[in-house]
N, CA, C and O of each residue as an XYZ file, in Angstrom:
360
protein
N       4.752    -86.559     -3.787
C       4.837    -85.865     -5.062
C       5.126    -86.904     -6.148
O       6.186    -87.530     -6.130
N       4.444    -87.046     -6.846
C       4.717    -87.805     -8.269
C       5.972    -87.164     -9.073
O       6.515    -86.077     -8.876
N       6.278    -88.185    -10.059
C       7.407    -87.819    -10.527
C       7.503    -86.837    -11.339
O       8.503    -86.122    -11.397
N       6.185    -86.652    -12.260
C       5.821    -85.736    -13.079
C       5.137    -84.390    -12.501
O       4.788    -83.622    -13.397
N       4.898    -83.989    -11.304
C       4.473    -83.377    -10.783
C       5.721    -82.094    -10.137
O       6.641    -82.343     -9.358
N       5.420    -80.885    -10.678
C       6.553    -79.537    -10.362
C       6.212    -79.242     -8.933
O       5.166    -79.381     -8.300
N       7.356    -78.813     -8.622
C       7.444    -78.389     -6.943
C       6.470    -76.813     -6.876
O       6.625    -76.037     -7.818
N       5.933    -76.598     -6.245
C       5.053    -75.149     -6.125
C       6.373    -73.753     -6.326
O       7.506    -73.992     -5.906
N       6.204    -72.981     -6.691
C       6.770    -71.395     -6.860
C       7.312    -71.229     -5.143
O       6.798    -71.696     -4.127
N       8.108    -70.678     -5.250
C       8.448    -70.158     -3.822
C       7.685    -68.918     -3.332
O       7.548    -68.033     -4.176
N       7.146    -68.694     -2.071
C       6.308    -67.826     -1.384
C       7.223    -66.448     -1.654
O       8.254    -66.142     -1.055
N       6.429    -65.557     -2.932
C       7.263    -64.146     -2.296
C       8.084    -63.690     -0.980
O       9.279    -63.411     -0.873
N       7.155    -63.703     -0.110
C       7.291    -62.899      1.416
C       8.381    -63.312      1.466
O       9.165    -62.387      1.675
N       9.009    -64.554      1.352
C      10.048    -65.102      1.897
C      11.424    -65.708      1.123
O      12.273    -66.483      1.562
N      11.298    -64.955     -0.400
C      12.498    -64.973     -1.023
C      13.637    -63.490     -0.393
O      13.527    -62.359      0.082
N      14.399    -64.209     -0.693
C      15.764    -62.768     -0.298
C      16.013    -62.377     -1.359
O      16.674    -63.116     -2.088
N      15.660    -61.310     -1.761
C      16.356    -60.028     -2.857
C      17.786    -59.775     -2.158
O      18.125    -59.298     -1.074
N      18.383    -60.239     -3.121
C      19.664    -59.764     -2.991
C      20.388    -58.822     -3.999
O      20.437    -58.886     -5.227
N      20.891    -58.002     -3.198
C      21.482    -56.307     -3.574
C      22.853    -57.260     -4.717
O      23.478    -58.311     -4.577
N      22.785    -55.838     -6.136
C      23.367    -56.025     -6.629
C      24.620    -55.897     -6.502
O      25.078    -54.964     -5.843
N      25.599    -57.025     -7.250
C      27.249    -56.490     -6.893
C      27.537    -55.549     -7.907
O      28.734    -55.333     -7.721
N      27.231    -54.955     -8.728
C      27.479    -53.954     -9.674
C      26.430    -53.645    -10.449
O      25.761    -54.362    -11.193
N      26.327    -52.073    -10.107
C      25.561    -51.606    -10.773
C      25.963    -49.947    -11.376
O      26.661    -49.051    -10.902
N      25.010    -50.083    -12.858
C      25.522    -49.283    -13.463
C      24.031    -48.188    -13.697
O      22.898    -48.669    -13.743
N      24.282    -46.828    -13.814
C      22.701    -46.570    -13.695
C      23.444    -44.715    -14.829
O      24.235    -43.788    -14.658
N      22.428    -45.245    -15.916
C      22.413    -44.361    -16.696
C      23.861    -43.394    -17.240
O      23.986    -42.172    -17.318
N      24.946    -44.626    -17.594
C      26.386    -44.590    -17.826
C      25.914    -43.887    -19.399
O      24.941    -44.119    -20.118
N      27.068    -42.945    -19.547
C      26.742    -42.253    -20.859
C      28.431    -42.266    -21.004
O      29.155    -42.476    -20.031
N      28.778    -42.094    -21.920
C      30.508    -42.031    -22.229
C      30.739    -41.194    -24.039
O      30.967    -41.846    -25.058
N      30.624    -39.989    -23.988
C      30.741    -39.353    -25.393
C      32.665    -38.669    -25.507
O      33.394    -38.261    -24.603
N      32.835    -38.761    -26.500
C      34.107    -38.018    -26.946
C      33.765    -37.435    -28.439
O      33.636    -37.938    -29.555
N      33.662    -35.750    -27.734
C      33.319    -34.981    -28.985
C      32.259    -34.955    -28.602
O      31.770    -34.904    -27.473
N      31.558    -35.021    -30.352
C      30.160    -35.100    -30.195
C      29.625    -36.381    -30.812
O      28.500    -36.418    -31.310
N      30.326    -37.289    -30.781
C      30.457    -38.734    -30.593
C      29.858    -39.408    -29.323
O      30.218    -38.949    -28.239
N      28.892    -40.555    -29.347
C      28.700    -41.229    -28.191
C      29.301    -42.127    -28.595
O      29.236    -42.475    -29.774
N      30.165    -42.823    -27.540
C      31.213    -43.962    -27.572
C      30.207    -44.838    -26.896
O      30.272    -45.996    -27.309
N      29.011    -44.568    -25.695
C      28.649    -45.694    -25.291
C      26.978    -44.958    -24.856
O      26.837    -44.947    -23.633
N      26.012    -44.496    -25.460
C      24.744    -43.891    -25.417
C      24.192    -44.459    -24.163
O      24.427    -45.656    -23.994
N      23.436    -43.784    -23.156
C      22.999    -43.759    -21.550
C      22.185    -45.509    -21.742
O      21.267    -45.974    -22.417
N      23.252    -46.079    -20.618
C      22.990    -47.323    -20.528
C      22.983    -48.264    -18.831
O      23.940    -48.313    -18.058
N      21.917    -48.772    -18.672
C      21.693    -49.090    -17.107
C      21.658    -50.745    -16.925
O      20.740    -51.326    -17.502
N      22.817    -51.711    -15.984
C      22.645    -52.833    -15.677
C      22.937    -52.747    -13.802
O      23.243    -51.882    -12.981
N      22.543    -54.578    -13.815
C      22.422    -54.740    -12.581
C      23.060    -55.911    -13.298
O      22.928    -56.578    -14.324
N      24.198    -55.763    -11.689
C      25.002    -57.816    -12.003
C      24.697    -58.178    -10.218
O      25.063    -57.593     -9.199
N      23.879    -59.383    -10.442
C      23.617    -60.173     -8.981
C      24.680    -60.915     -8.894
O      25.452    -61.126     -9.830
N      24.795    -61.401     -7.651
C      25.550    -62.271     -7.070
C      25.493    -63.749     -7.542
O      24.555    -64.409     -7.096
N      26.250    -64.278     -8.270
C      26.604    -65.671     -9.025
C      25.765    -65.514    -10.631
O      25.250    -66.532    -11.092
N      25.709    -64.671    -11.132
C      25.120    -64.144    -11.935
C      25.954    -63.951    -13.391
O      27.158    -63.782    -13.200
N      25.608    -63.946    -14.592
C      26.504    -63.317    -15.653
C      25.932    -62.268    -16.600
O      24.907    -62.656    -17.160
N      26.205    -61.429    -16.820
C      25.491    -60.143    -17.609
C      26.768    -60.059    -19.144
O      27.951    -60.398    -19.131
N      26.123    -59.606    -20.070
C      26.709    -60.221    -21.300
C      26.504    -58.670    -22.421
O      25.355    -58.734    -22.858
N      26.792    -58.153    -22.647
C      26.609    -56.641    -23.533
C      26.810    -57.316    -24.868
O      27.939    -57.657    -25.221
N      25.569    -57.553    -25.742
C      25.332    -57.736    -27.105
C      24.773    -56.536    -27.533
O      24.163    -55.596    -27.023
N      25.357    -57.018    -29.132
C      25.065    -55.831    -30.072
C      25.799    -55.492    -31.108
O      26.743    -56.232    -31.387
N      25.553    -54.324    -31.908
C      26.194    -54.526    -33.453
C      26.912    -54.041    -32.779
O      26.721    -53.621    -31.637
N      28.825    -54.030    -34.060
C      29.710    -53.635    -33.663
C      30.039    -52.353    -33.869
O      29.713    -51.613    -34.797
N      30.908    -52.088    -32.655
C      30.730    -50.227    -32.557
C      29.315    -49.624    -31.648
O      28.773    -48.537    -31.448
N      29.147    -50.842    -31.316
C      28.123    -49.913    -30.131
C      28.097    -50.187    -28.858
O      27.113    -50.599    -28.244
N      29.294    -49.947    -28.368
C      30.154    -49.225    -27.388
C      30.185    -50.353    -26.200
O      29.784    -50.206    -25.046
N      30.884    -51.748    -26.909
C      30.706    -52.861    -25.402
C      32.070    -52.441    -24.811
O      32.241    -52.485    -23.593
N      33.079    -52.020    -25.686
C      34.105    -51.711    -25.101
C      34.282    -50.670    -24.125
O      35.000    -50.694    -23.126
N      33.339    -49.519    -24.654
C      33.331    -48.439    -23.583
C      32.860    -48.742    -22.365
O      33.300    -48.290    -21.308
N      31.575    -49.838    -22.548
C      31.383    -50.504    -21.231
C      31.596    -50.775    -20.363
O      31.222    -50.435    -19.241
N      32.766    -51.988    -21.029
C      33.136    -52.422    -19.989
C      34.603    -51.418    -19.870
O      35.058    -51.626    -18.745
N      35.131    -50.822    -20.320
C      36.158    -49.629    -19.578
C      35.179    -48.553    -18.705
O      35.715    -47.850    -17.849
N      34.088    -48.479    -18.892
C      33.333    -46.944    -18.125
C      33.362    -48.208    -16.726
O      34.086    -47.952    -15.763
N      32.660    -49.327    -16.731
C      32.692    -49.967    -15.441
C      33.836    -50.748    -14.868
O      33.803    -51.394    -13.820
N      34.733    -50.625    -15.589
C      36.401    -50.760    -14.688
C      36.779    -49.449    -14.096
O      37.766    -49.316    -13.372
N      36.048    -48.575    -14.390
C      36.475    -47.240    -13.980
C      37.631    -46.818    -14.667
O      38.480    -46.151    -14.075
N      37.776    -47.180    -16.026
C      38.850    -46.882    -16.623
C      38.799    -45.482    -17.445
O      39.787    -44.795    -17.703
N      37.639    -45.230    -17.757
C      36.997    -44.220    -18.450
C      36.227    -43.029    -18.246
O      35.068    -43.240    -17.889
N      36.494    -42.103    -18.351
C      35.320    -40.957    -17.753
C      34.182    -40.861    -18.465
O      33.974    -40.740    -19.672
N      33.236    -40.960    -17.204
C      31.563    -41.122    -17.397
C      31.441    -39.679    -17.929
O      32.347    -38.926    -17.574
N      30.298    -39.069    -18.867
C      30.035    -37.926    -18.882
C      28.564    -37.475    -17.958
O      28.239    -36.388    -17.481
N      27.956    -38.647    -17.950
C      26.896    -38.845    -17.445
C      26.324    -40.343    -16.416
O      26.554    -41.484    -16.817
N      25.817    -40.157    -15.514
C      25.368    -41.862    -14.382
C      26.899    -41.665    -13.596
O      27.703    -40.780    -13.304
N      26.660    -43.394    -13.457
C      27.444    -43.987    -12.092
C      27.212    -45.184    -12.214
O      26.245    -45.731    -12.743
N      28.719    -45.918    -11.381
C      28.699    -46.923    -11.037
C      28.966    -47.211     -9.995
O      29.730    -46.410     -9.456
N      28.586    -48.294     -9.232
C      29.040    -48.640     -8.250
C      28.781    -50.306     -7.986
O      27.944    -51.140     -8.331
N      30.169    -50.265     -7.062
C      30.293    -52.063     -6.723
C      30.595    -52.061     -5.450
O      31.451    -51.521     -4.749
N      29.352    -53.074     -5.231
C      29.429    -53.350     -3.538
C      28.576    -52.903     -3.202
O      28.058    -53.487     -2.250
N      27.806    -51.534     -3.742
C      27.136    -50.559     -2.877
C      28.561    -49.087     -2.723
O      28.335    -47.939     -2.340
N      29.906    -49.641     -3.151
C      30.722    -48.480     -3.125
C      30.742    -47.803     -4.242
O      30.163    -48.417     -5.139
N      31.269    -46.553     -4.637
C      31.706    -45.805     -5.764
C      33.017    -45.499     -6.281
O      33.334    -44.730     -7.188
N      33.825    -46.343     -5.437
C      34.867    -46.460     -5.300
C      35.297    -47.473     -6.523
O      35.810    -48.471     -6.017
N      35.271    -47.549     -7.763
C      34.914    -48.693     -8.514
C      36.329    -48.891     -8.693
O      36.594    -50.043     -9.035
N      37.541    -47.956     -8.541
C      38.775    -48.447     -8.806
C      39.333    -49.387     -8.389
O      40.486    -49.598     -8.765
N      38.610    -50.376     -7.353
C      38.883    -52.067     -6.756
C      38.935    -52.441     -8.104
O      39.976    -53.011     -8.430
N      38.090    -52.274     -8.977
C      37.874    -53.955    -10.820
C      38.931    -53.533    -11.123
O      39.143    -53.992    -12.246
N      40.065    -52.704    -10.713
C      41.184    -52.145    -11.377
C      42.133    -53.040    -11.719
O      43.152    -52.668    -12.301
């Protein structure tokens, strides 16, 4: 291989998808008739960093409290590990 020359793509068939450590799937969080955090869906992989941008007041805080399990969902789910048990980020 020359020096300037890129290594080939890795063969689909034989990459490992690896299952997310947290995932959030269609998290909604309203008080009133207020949305504190409007229906919102991530995936965090393993060695990975996921980052919630956006203007302020649109709901990173509820975020990240709906996925500490600190907060009641009105709508979705989370889960870590594959559990639903999310009160472990506690």
């Amino acid at each position: 291989m020359t020096p300037d020359a890129k290594p080939a793509p890795p063969d689909p068939r034989h990459v490992k998808e690896e299952r997310p450590v947290l995932r959030a799937v269609d998290v909604e969080v309203r008080q009133g008739k207020s949305h504190l955090l409007p229906r919102t869906s991530l995936e965090v992989h393993p060695g990975k960093v996921a980052v919630a941008v956006g203007q302020p007041g649109g709901g990173h805080a509820a975020l990240a409290l709906a996925l500490a399990g600190r907060i009641h969902l009105d709508h979705g789910s989370v889960t870590l590990g594959g559990d639903t048990n999310i009160t472990l980020l506690q």
